[in-house]
N, C-alpha and C positions, 0 to 999 in steps of 0.2 A: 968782551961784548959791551958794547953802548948802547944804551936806552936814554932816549930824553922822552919830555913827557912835557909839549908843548900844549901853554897856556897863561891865561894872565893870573891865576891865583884864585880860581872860585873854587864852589865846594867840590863840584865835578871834577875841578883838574887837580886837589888835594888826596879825592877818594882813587883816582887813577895813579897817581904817585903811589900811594899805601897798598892799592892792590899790585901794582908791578914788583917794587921790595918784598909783598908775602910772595908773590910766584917766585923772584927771585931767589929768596932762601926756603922754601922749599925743595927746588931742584937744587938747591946746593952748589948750584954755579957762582961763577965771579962776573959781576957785572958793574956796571957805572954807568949811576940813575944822575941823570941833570936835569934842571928845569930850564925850559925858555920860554921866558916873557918876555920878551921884544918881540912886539907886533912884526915889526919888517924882517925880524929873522924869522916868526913864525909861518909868516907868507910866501919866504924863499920853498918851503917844503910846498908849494900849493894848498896849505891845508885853510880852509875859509869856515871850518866851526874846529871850536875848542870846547875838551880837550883834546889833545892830539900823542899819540904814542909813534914813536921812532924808535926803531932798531936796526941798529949797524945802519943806518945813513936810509933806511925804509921803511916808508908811512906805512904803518900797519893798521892805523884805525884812526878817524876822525869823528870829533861831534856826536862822541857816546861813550860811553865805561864797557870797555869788553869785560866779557866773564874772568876773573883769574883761568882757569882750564884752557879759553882761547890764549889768554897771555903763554900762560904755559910752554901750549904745542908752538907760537910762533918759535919763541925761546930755542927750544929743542930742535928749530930750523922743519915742524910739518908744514 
């Protein structure tokens, strides 16, 4: 599984990084967390607020901190 976790580096797109790795090890999956900060690749996804969460190649939330719980069920494919 891949997750990126698109943004330019502020505290929002820090605190969304740190909540995906605890959902991450929690369910005890394997996953690979990246960051993207390159505006022009952040834009390829259409996503126009940061931060932005991608999974397997699918915008799953923009321009807010989802709950870990939501991260979670995306994770487990609800």
């Amino acid at each position: 599984m891949e997750i990126k976790i698109l943004g330019t580096g502020c505290a929002k797109c820090k605190r969304l990084e740190e909540t995906a790795r605890e959902a991450v090890a929690e369910l005890g999956i394997e996953a690979t967390i990246t960051k993207v900060q390159d505006l022009d690749k952040i834009l390829e996804y259409d996503v126009m607020m940061t931060p932005g969460l991608v999974v397997d190649e699918e915008v799953k939330a923009f321009g807010r901190i989802p709950s870990k719980e939501e991260i979670k069920g995306w994770l487990q494919g609800k």
